[in-house]
N, C-alpha and C positions, 0 to 999 in steps of 0.2 A: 493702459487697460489691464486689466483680469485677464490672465490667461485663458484663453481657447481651447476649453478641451470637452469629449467627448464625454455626458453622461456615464458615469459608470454602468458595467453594465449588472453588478452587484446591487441597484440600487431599488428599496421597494418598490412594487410595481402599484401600491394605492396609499398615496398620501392623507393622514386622516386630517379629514378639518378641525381645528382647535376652537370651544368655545369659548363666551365672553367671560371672564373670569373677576367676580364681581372685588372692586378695589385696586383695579391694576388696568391702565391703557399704556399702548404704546405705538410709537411713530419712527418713522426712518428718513433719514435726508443723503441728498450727498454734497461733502462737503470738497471733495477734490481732495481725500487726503493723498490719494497713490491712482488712483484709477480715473477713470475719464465714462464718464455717461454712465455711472451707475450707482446706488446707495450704498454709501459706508461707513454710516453713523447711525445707532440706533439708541431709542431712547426709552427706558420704561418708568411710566411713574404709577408712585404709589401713593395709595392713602395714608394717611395718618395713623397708626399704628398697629404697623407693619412690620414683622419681625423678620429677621435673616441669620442666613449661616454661612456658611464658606470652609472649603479645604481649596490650600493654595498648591502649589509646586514645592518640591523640596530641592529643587537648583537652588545652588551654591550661589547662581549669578540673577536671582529673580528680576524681572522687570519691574519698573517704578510703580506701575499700576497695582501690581501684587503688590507691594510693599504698602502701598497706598492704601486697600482695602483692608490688609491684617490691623494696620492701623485700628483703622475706622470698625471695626468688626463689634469689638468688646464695649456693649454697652450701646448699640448703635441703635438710630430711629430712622431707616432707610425710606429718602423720599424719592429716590430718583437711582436710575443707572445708566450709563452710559458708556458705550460700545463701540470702537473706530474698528474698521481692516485696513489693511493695506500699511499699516506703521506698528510696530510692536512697542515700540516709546519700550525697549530693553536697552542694556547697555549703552546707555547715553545720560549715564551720567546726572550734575547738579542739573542740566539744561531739563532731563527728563524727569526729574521731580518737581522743576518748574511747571511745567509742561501739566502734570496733575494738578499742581493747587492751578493753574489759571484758569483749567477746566472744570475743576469743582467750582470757582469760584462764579463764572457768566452763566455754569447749569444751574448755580441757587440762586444768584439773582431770578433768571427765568422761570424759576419753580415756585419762589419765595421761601426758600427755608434757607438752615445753614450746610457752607460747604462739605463740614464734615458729616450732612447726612446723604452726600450723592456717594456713589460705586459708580467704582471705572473701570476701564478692560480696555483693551489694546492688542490687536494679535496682526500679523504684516513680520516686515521685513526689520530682522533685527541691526541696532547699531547704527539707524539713520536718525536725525532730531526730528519727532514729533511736530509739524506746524500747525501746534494747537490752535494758533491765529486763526485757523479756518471754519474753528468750532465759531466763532462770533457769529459770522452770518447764517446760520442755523441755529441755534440753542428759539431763539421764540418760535420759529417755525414750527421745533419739535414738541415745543408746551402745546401750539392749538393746534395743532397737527392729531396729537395723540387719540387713539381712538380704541374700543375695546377689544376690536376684531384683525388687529395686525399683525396676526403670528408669524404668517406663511413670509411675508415681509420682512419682519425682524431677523429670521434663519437666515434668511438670503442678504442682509445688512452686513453681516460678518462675516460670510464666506470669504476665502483667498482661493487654495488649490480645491476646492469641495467641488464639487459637480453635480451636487443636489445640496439643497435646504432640509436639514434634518430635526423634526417634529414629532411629538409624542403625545400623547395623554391619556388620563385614564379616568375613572371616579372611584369613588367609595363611601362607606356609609359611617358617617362622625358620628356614635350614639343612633339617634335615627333623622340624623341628616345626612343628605349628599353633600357633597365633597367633590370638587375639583383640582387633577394634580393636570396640568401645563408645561410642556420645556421643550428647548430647542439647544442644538449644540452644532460646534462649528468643526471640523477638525479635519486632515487626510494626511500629513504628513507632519514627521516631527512628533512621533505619537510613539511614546513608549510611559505612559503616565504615572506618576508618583504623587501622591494624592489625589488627583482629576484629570481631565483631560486638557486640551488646550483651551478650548469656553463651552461651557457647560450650562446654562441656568433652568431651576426648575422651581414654579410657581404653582401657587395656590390658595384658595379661597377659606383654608379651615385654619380655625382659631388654636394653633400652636404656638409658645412661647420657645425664645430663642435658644434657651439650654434642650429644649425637647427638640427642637428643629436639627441645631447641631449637632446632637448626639444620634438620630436618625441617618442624619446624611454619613456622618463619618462609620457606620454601620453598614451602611449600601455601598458605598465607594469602591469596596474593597472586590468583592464579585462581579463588579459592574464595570466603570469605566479604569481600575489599576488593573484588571483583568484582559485591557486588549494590548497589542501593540503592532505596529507598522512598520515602524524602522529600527525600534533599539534606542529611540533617540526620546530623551526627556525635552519638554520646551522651559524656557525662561517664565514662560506664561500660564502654564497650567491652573486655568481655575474651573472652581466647582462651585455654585451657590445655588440657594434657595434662600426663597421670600416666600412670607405666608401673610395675606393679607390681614386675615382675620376676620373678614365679611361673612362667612359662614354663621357667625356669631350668632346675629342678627334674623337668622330662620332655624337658630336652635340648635344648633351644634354648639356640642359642652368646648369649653377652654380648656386646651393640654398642657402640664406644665414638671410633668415628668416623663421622660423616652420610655418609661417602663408602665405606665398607664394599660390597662388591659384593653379600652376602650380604643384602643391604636393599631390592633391587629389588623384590621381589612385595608387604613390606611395604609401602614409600614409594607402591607404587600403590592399596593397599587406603586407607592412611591418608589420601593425597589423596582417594580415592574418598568416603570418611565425613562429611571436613569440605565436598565438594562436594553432598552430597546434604542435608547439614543447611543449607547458605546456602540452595539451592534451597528449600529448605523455609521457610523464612526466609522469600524473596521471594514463596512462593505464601500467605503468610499477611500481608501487609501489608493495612494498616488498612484497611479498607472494596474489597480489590482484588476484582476479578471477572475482568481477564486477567494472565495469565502472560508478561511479554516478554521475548524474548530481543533482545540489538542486538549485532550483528555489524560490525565496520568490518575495514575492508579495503583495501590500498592508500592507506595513510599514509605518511610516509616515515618513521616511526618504530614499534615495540611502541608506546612511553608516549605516542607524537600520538597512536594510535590509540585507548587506553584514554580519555586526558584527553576526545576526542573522543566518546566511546563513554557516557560518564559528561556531558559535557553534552546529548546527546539526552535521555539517562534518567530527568536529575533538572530537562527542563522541563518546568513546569505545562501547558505549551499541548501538548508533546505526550503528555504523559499524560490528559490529558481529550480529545485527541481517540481515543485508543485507549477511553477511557471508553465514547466515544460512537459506538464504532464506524465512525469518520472516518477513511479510509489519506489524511492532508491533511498530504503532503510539503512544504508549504509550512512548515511549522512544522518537520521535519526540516531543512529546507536552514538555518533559522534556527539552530536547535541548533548543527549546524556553523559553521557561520559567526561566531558569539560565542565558541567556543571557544576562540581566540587560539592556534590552532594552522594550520601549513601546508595551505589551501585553494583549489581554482583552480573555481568555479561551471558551469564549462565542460568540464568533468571529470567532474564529481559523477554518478552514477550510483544510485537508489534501488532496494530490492526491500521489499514485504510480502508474506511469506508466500510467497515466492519468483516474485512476480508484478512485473516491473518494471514503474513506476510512471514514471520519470523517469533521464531520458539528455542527458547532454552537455548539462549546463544548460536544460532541458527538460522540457513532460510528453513522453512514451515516445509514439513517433508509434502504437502497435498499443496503446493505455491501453484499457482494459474493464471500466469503473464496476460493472457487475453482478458478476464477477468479484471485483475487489477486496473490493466488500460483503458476498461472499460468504468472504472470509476473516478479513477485521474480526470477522465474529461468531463464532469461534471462538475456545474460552477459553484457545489459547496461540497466540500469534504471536512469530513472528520477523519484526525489522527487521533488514533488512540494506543496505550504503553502502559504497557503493565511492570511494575519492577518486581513484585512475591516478594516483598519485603513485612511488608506490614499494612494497616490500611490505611494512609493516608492518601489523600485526593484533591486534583484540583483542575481547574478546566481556565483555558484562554483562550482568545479568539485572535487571530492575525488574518493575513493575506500575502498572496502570492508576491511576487519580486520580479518584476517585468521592467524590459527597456522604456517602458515609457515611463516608471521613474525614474530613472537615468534622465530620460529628454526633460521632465517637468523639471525637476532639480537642476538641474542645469543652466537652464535657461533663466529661473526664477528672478532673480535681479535683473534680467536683460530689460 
């Protein structure tokens, strides 16, 4: 089974409905890869010409799947995608690149195309063999199974440590047609992203070719899902994709086929909008979190001091447990900085929680109001925000707190 755990309580309080998204059904089955009584294979197909994009993981040790899709990427006619939890098919070697062609090979039988037009994904437990075998008694299921309105479905197909199914969408107006952007992502732990998150996919109905597609995504990625993190830890698995079906066409939305089209503006904002709200969602679901943080730097001399900088507050232990513990203990911020082996002057530094400054010009803050502070500590989202007077560079991440029940989930994970 899926581990038992408790909804976050980080987690939106109104799930939006996703509509039918014309070009694109999809279905979920369970095949027993890891779990008992629940769905963990999902399947999406596509119409006929169907463009796609992807940013993978930059591990050294990616998993077969990832390797499988960079493959298939360049020049691809995507018919189909498919989805396991509970098996990461990483680290396992010739078996696990077996493991993909057998699975491409029964999803095109079932779809009727060629292997190399299916996408695969795999996220679970790294270093066990894959029993792709399992995919057999599912794959036609998934072909007439498939249905327009499976979203809520699909999120919950992939889940492992997630504690809610995380969904977005948005529209926008292509020329003067509507526009649907669609996506769902899976993630809670193991989340420190380099190029994507752990699975990510974000769909839609308007007629973009795949160099405009890719060059959009690899655009967004950056403020969005390389922007959160959980533990400090990169997965084997990090993927990010989009498919656009291209049925938009069809009610008069023009065809894109440059990222710098002008005609793309209300898109590119919805589509950044999708992939920002499913990272978020992301970081309010991290493994045992109970706060939301946002960390703000400001006054770097650089964008990338400020992120590098931004990302070592985020991903320390000390100050993610003091956020646990409801401690605004700058002390452990001024540290964060200061390891980051980026440009720092202590005498400069400037701290806020919750927009209560805390600490000045190398200092506590001569007006500091302990009761005050503790009274923003306990609310379930804070903003850290840091100033360095260096210069203007800026950058914003999103983590979450550091709670024993990471400990207990991690722990226990393989049991």
């Amino acid at each position: 089974m899926a581990p038992s755990v408790p909804v976050s309580p980080l987690a939106p309080k109104n799930v939006p409905t996703l509509p039918a998204l014309d070009g694109l059904r999809l279905a979920t089955a369970a095949a027993g890869i890891r779990y008992a009584g629940r769905t963990d294979v999902l399947m999406a197909l596509f119409d006929a010409g169907t463009t796609a994009a992807g940013v993978f993981t930059k591990s050294k040790c990616p998993s077969a799947p990832v390797e499988w899709c960079r493959e298939k990427l360049k020049g691809a006619a995507p018919r189909a995608l498919v989805v396991n939890s509970g098996n990461a098919n990483a680290f396992t070697g010739k078996t696990g690149r077996q493991a993909c062609k057998f699975t491409a090979e029964i999803a095109a039988k079932a779809v009727g195309c060629k292997p190399s037009d299916i996408f695969l994904a795999s996220t679970g437990v790294i270093g066990e063999p894959l029993p792709a075998e399992k995919f057999n008694g599912v794959m036609d299921q998934l072909v007439s199974d498939a249905r327009a309105d499976g979203w809520l479905e699909a999120a919950q197909a992939i889940m492992t440590t997630d504690t809610f199914p995380k969904v977005a969408t948005a529209t926008a107006k292509l020329g003067n047609t509507k526009v649907t952007i669609n996506g769902f992502a899976k993630g809670a732990g193991m989340i420190a992203p380099d190029m994507a998150t752990m699975l990510a996919y974000v769909f839609t109905d308007a007629p973009i070719g795949a160099a405009a597609l890719q060059a959009l995504l690899k655009e967004a990625v950056g403020s969005t899902f390389n922007a959160v993190t959980i533990d400090g830890d990169t997965s084997t698995s990090d993927t990010l994709m989009a498919f656009a079906t291209g049925a938009a066409a069809k009610r008069g939305a023009p065809r894109i086929v440059r990222a710098s089209d002008p005609r793309l503006t209300a898109f590119r904002k919805a589509f950044h909008d999708v992939l920002a709200n499913l990272a978020e969602q992301v970081a309010r679901d991290g493994e045992g979190a109970r706060k939301l943080v946002e960390i703000k730097v400001e006054g770097a001399t650089s964008d990338a001091s400020a992120r590098r900088i931004a990302m070592s507050i985020a991903n320390s232990p000390l100050v993610k447990t003091a956020f646990a513990g409801e401690d605004a203990n700058w002390g452990r911020v001024v540290m964060a900085v200061g390891k980051a082996g980026e440009p720092a002057d202590r005498d400069k530094l400037s701290i806020w929680f919750g927009g209560i400054r805390v600490a000045h010009k190398g200092a506590r803050d001569p007006g500091y109001d302990e009761a005050a502070v503790s009274a923003v500590m306990k609310k379930p989202e804070i903003t850290l925000k840091v100033a360095l007077g260096l210069g203007k560079g800026r950058d914003r991440v999103l983590t979450c707190d550091l709670t024993k029940e990471y400990v207990a989930i991690n722990g226990d994970y393989r049991s």
